[in-house]
DOTIKE-196988 format. One record per residue: residue in three letters; x, y, z of N, C-alpha, C in turn. Coordinates in Angstrom, 3 decimals. Layout:
<recs>
REC:ALA:X:Y:Z:X:Y:Z:X:Y:Z
...
</recs>
This chain:
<recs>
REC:UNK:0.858:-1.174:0.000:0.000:0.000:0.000:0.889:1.216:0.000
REC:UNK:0.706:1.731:-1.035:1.368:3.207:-1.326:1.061:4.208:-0.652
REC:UNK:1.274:5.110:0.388:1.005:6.147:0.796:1.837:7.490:0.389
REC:UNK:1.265:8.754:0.658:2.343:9.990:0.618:3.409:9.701:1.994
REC:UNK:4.538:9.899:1.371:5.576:9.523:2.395:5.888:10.729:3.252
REC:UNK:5.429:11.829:2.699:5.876:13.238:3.194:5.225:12.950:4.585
REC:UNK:4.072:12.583:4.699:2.903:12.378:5.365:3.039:10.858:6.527
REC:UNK:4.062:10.323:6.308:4.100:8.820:6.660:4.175:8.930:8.363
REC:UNK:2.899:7.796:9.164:2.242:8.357:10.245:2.449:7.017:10.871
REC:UNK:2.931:6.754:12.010:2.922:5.475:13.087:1.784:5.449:13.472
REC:UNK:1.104:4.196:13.242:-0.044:4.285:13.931:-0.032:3.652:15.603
REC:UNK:0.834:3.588:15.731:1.394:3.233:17.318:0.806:3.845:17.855
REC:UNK:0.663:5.621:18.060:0.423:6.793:19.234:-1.124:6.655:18.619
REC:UNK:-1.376:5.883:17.709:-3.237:6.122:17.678:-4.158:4.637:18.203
REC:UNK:-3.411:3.491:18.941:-3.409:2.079:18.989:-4.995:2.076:19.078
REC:UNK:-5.932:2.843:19.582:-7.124:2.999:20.531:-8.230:3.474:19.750
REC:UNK:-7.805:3.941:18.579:-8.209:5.268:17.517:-8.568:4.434:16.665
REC:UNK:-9.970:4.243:15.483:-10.192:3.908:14.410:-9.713:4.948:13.064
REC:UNK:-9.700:4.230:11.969:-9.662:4.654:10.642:-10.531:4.700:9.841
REC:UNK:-10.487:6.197:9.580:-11.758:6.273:8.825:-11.174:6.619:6.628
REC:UNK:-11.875:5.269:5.827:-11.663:5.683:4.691:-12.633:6.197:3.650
REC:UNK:-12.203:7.268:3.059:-13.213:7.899:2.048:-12.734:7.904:0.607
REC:UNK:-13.746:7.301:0.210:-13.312:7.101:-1.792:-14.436:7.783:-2.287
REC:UNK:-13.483:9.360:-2.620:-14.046:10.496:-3.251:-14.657:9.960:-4.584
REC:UNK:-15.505:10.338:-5.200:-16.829:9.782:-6.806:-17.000:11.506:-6.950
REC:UNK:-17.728:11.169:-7.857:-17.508:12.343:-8.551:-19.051:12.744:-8.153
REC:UNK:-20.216:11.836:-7.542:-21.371:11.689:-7.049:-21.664:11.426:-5.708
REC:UNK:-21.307:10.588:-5.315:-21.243:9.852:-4.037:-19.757:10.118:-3.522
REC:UNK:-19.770:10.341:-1.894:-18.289:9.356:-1.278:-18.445:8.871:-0.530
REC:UNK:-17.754:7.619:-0.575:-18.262:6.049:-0.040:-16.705:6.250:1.146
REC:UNK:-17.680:5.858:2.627:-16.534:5.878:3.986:-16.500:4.163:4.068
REC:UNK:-15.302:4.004:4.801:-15.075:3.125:5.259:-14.724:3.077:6.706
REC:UNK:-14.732:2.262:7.978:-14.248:2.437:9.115:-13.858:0.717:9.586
REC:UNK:-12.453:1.260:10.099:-11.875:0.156:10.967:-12.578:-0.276:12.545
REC:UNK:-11.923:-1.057:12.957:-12.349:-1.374:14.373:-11.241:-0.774:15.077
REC:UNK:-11.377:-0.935:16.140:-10.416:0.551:17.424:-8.615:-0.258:17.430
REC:UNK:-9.066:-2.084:16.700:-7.450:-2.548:17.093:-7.005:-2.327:15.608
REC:UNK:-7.803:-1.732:14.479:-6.818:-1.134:13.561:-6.918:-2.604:12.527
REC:UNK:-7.512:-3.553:12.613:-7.155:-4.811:12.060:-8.246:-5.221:10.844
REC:UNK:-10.083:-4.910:11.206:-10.741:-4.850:10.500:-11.266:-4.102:9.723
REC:UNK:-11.645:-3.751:8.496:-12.624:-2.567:7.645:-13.824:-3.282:7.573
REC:UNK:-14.343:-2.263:7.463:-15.937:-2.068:7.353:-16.277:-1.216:6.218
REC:UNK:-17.626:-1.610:5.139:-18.244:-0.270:5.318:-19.055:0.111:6.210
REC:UNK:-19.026:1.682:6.097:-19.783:2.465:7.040:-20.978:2.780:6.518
REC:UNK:-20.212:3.732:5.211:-21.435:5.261:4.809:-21.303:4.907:3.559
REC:UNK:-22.201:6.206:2.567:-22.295:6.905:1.718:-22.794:8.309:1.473
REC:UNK:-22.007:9.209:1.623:-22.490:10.502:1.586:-22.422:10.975:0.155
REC:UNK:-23.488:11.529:0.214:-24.123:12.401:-1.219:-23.418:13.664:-1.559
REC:UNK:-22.486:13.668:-2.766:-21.152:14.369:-2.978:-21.867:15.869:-3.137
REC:UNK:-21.486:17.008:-2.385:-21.776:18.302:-2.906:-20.560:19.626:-3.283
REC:UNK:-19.805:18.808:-4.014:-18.388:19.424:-4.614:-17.892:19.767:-2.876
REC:UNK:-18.028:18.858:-1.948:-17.192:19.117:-0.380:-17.611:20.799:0.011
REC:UNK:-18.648:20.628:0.039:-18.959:21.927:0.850:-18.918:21.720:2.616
REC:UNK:-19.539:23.104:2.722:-19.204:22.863:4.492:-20.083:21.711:4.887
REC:UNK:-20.932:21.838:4.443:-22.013:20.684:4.910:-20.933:19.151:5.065
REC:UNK:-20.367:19.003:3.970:-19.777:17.642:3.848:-18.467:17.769:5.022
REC:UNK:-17.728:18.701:5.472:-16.619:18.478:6.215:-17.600:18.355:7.450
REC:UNK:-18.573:18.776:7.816:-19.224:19.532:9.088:-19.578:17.532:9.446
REC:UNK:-20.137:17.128:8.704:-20.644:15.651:9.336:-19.594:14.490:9.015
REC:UNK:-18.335:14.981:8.044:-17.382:14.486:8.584:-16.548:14.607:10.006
REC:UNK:-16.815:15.634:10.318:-16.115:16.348:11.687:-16.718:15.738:12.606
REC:UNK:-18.215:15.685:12.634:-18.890:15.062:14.004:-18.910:13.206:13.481
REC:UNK:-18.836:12.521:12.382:-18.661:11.141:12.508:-16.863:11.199:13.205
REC:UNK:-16.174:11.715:12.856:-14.849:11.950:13.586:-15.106:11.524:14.906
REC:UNK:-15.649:12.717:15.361:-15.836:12.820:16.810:-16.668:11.635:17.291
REC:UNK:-17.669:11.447:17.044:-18.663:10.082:17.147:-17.979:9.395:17.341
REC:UNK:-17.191:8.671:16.418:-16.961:7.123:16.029:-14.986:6.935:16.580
REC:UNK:-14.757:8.194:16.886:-13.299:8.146:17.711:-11.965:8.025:16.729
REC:UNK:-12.273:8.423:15.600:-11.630:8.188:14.509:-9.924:8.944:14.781
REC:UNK:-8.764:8.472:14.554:-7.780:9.368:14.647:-6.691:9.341:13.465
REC:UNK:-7.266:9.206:12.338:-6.705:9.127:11.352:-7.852:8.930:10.030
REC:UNK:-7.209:9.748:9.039:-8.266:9.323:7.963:-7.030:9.533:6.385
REC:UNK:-7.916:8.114:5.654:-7.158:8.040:4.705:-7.773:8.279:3.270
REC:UNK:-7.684:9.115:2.546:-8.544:9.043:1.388:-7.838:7.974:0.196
REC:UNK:-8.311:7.753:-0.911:-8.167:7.086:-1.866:-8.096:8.262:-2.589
REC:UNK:-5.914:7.670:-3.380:-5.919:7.944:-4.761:-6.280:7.790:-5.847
REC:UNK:-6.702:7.451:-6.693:-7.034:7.125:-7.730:-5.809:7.446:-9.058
REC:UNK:-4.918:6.664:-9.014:-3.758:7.009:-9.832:-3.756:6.341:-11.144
REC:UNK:-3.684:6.390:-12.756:-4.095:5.683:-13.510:-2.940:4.289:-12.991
REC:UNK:-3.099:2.908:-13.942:-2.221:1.975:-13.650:-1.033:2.196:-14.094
REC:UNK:-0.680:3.030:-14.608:1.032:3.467:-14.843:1.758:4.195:-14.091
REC:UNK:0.703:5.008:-12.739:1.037:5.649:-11.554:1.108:6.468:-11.916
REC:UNK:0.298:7.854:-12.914:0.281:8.603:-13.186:-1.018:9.346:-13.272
REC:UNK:-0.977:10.927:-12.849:-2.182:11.067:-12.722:-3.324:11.566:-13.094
REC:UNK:-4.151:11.172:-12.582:-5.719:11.784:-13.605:-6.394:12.912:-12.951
REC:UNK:-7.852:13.105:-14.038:-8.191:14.025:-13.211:-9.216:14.039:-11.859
REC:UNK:-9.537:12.342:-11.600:-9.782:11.750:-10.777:-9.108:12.046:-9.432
REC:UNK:-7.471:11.532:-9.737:-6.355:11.655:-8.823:-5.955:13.108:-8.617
REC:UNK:-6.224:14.090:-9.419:-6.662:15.649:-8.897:-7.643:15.833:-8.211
REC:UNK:-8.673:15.415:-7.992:-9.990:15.640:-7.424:-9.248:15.721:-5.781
REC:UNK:-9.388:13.692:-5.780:-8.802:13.660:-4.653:-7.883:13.970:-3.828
REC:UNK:-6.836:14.235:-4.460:-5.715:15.437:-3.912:-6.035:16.781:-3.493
REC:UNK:-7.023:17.415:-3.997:-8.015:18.969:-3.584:-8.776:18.460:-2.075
REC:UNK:-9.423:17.055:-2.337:-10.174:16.892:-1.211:-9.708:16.816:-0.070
REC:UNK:-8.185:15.964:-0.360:-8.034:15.890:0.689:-6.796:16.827:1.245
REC:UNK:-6.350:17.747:0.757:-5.837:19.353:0.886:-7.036:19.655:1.976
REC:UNK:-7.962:20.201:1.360:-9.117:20.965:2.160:-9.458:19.808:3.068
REC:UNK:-9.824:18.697:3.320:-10.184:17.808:4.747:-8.856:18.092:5.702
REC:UNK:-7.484:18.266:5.446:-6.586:18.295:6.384:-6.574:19.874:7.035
REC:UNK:-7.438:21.075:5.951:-7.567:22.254:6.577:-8.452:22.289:7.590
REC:UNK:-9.881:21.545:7.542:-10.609:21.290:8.016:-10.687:19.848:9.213
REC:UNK:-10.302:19.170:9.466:-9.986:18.356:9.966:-9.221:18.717:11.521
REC:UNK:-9.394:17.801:12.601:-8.186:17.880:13.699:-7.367:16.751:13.855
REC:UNK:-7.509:15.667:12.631:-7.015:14.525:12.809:-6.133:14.602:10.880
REC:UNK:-4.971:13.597:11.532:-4.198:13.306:10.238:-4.966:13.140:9.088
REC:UNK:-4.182:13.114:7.531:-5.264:12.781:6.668:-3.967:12.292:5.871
REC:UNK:-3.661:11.444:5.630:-2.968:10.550:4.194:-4.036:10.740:2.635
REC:UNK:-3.172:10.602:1.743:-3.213:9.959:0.664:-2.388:8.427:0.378
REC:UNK:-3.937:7.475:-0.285:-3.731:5.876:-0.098:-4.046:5.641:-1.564
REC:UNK:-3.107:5.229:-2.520:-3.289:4.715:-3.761:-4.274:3.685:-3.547
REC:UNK:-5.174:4.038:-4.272:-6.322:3.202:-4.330:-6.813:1.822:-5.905
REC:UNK:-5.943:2.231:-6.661:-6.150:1.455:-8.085:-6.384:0.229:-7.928
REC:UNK:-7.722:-0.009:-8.603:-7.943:-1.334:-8.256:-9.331:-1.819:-7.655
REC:UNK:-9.193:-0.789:-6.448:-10.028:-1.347:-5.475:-11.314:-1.052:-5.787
REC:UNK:-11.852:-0.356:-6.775:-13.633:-0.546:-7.130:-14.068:-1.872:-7.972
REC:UNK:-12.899:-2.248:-8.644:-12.793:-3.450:-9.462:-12.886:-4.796:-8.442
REC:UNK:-12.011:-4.705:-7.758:-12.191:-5.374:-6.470:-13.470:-5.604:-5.459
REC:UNK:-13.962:-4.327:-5.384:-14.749:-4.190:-4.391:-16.114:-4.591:-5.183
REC:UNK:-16.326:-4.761:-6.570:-17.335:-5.105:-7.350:-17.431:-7.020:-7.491
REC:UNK:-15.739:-7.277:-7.628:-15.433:-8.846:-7.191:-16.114:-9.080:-5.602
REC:UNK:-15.628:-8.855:-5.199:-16.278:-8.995:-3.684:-17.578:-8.968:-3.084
REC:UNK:-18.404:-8.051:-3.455:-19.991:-7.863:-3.488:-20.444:-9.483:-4.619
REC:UNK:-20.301:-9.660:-5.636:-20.796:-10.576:-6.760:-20.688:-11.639:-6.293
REC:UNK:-19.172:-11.977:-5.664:-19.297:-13.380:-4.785:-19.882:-13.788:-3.626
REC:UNK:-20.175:-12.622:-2.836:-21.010:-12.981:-1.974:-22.449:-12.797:-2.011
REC:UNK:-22.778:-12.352:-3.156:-24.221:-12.403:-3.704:-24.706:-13.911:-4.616
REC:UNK:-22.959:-14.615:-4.544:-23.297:-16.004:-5.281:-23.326:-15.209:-7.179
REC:UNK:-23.182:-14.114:-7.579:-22.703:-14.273:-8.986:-21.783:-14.474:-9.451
REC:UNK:-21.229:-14.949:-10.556:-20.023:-14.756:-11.190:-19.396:-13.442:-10.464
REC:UNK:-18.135:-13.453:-10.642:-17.402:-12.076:-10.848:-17.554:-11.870:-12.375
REC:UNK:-18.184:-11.459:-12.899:-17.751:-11.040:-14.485:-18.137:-9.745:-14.867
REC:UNK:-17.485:-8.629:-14.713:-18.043:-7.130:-15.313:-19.224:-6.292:-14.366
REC:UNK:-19.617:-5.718:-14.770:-21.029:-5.363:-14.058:-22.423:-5.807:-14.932
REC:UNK:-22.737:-6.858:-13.928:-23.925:-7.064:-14.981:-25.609:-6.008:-14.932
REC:UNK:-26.047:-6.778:-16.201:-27.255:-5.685:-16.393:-28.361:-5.510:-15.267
REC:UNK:-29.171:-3.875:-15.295:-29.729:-4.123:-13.989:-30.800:-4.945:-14.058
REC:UNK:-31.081:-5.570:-14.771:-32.153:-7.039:-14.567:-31.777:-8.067:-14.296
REC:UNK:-30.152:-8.263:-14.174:-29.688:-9.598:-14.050:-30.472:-10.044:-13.318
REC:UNK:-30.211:-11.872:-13.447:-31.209:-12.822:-12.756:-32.675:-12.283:-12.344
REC:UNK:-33.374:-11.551:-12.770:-34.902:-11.371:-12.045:-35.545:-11.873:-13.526
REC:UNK:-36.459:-12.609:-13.554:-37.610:-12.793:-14.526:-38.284:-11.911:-14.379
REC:UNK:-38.942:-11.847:-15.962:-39.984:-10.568:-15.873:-41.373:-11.001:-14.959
REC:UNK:-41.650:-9.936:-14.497:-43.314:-10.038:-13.448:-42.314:-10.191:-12.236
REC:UNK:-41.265:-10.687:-11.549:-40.887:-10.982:-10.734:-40.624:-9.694:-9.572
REC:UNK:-40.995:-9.287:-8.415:-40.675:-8.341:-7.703:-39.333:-8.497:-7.030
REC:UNK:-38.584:-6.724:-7.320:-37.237:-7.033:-6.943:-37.350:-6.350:-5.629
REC:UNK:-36.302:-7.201:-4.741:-35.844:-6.360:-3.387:-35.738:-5.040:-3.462
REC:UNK:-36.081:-4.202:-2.387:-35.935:-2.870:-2.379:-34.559:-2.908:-1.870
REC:UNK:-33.155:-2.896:-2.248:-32.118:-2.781:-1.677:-31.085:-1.501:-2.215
REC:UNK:-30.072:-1.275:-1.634:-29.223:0.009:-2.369:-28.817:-0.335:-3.803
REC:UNK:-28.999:0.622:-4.712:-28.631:0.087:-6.130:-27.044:-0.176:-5.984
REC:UNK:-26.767:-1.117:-7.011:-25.459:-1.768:-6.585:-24.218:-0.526:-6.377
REC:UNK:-24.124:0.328:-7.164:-22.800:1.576:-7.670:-23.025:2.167:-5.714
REC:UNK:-24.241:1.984:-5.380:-24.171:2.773:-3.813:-23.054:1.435:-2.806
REC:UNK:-23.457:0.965:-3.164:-22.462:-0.644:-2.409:-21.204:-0.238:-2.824
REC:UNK:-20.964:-0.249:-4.341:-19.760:-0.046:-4.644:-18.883:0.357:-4.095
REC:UNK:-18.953:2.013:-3.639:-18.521:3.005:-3.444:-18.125:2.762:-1.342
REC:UNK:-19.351:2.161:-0.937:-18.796:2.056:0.305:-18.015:1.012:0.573
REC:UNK:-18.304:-0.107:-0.539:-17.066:-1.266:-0.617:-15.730:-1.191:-1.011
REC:UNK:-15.636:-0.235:-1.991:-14.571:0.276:-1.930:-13.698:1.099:-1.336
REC:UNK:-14.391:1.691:-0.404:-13.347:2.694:0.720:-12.808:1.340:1.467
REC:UNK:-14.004:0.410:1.876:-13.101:-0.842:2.917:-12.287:-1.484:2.481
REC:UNK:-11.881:-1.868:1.390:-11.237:-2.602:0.235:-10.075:-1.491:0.724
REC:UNK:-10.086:-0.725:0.045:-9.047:0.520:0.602:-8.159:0.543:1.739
REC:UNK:-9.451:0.378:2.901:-8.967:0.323:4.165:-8.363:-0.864:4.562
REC:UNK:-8.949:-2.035:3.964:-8.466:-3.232:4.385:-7.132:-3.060:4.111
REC:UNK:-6.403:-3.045:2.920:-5.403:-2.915:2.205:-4.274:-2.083:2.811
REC:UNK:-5.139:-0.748:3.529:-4.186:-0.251:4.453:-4.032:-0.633:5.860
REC:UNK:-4.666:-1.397:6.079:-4.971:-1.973:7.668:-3.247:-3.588:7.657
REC:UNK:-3.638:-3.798:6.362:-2.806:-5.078:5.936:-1.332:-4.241:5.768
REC:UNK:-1.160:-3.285:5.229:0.064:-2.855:4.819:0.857:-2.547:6.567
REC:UNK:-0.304:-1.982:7.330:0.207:-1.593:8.206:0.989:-2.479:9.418
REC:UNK:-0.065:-3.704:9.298:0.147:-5.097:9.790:1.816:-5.536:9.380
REC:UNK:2.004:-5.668:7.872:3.719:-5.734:7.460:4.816:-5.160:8.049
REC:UNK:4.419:-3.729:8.092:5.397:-2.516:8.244:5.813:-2.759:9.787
REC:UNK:5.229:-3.438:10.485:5.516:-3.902:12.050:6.705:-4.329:12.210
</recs>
């Protein structure tokens, strides 16, 4: 797991402290949260993207405070040649302004990969193939009533911050 090194943070002095991860969309941003020993991800959230206005730092600030968070890591989005987009600009702005706003650390966490991943992961435990994203009728016959559940891209997005987090939870586990 790639992090900004400028930025590179022991999580030793936070042993007690969860991690909170956010994978900025250009619509949605999907959180993720660890458990307090730093070992598991979760998803959490999905907050409804409003180009990060105050509104969006303001209930980041109080899930902070809530949930005891002492570190937060956003997702890069770097193309696969490690170079960057305008994706990987987004998130670099966001998370500029979350560390202005913020009282807790904020990394940048190369993230490539992990929506692809996090779409593998949802499919198998729904029992589908992993294969692509399938259509939104997959498996339902017609007349058939579908579950009222989150449309899948809302899963996505919070599966992928944990995917994220996991990844950094694991890196951190090594670096010991």
């Amino acid at each position: 797991m790639k992090t900004d090194k400028s930025q590179d943070l022991s999580h030793q002095t936070m042993q007690s402290d969860k991690i909170l991860a956010i994978d900025v969309g250009r619509v949605r941003v999907g959180l993720a949260i660890s458990d307090s020993t730093a070992t598991l991800a979760s998803p959490f959230n999905i907050l409804s993207r409003h180009e990060f206005e105050e509104e969006d730092y303001s209930a980041l600030r109080k899930l902070i405070q809530e949930e005891g968070v002492g570190l937060v890591i956003v997702g890069h989005p770097l193309s696969l040649d490690g170079s960057c987009t305008e994706s990987s600009r987004d998130a670099e702005t966001v998370a500029q302004e979350l560390k202005k706003s913020l009282t807790v650390p904020v990394l940048l966490c190369d993230e490539r990969l992990t929506s692809k991943e996090a779409r593998r992961r949802l499919a198998e435990s729904a029992g589908r193939p992993p294969v692509g994203r399938p259509s939104k009728n997959a498996g339902w016959k017609r007349g058939q009533r579908k579950r009222r559940s989150p449309p899948r891209k809302v899963l996505d997005d919070s599966a992928a911050a944990s995917v994220l987090l996991q990844s950094y939870l694991d890196s951190l586990k090594r670096d010991r």
